[in-house]
C-alpha positions as CSV (number, residue, x, y, z in Angstrom):
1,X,60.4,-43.9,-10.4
2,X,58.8,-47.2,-12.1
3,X,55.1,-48.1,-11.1
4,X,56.3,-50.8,-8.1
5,X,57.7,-48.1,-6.3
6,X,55.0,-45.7,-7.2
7,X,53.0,-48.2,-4.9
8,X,54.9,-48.6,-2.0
9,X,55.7,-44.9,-1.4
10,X,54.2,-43.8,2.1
11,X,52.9,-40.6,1.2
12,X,50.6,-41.9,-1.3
13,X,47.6,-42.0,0.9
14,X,48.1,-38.5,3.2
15,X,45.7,-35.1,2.2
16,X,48.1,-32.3,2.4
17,X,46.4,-29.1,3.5
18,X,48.8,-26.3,2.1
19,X,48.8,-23.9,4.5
20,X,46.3,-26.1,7.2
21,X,48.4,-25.0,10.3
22,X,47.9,-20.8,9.2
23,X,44.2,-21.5,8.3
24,X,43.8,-23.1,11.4
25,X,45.1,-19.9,13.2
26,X,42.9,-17.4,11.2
27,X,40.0,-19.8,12.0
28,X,41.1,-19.3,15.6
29,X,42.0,-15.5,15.7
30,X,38.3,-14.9,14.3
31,X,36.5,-16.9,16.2
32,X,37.8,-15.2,19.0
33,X,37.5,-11.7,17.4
34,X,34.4,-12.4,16.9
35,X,33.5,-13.6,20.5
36,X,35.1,-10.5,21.9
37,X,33.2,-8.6,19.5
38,X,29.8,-10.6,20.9
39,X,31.1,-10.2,24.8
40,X,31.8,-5.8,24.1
41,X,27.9,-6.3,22.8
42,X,26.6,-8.2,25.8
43,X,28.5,-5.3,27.8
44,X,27.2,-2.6,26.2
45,X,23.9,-3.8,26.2
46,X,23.8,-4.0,30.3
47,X,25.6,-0.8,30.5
48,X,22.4,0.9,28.8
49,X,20.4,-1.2,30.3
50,X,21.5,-0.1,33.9
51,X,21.1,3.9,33.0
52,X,17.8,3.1,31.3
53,X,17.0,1.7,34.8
54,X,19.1,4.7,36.9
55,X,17.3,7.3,34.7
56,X,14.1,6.1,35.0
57,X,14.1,6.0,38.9
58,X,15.6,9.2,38.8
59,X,12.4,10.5,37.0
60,X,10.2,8.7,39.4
61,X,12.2,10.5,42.3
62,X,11.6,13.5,40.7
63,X,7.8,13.0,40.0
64,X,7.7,11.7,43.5
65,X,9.1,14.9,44.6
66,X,6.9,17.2,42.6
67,X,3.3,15.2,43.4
68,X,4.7,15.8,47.3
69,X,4.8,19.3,46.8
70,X,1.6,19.0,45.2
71,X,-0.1,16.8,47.5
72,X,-4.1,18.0,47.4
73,X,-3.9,20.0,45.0
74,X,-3.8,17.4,42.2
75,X,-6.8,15.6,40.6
76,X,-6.3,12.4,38.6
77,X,-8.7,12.2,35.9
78,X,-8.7,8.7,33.6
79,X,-12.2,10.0,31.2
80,X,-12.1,6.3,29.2
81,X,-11.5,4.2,32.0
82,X,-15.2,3.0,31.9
83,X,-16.0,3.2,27.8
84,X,-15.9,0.6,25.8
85,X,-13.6,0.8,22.5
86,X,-16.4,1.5,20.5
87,X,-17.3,4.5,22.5
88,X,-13.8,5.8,22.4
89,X,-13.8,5.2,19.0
90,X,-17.3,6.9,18.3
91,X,-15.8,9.9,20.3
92,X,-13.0,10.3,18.2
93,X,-15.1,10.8,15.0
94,X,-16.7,13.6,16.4
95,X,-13.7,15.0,17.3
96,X,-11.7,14.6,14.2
97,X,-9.0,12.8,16.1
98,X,-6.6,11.2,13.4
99,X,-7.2,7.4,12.9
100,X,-3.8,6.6,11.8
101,X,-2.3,7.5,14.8
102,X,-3.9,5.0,17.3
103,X,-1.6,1.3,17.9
104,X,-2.4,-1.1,20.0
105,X,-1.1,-4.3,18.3
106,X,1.2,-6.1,20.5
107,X,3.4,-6.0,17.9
108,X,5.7,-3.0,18.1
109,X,5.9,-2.6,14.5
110,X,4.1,-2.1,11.4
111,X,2.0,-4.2,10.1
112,X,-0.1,-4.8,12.9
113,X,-0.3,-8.3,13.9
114,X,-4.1,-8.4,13.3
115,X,-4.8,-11.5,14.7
116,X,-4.1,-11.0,18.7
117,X,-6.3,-9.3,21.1
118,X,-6.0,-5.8,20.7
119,X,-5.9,-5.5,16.8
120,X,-9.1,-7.5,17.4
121,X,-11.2,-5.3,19.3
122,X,-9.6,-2.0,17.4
123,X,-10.8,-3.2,14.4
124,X,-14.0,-4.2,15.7
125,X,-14.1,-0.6,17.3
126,X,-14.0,0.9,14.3
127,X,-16.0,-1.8,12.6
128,X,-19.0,-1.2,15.4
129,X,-18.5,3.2,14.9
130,X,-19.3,2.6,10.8
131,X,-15.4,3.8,10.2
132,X,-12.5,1.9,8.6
133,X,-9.6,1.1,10.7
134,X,-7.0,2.7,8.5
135,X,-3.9,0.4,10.2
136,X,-2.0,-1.7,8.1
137,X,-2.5,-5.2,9.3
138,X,-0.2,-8.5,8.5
139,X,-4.1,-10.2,8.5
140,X,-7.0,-8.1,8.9
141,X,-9.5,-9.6,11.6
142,X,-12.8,-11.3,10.7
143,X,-16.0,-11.1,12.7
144,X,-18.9,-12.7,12.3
């Protein structure tokens, strides 16, 4: 083949993609694997959901039942309702209640947030009751 027809041949300017149509396919097949796999998920997660739900009236039946039964002869006490955290927290030193144990970040995992509400006025509970709130915190609170 001399240069001039080296040229003029039309294949000179197509890409070929060995295999393109197969890739395409695999592409395809996992994409849709991979949306089944997503849609199973989805599934799964509403199926626990609903017997979370079905479970948990079926406790609150069953506490319904029982406070029926009991109905007088119960006394609801709520002892912190009206203390401030400090107060709580001064209680707990004199009972030896273990600090480590308390959460009330709004974060459901360690470290504490340390920056919303709640880490706030732990901290400063235990601030206030001359103790050290032993919670690991992402930012410990400053005060003033």
């Amino acid at each position: 083949m001399n240069d001039a027809d080296q040229a003029t041949d039309p294949f000179d300017d197509i890409n070929l993609v060995p295999n393109k149509t197969e890739k395409l396919l695999n592409e395809r097949q996992y994409v849709d694997y991979r949306s089944e796999r997503e849609h199973e998920a989805n599934i799964a997660t509403i199926e626990h959901r609903v017997a979370v739900l079905q479970a948990e009236r079926a406790a609150l039946e069953e506490l319904e039942s029982a406070l029926d039964q009991k109905r007088g002869e119960l006394e609801l006490l709520s002892g912190f309702v009206e203390w401030s955290k400090t107060e709580i927290e001064e209680r707990g030193l004199e009972l030896g209640v273990p600090h480590d144990m308390p959460w009330s970040c709004y974060r459901g995992e360690e470290p504490a947030f340390g920056t919303c509400d709640a880490c706030a006025f732990q901290f400063e509970a235990f601030r206030n009751a001359g103790s050290r709130d032993p919670i690991a915190y992402a930012e410990r609170p400053e005060f003033s």
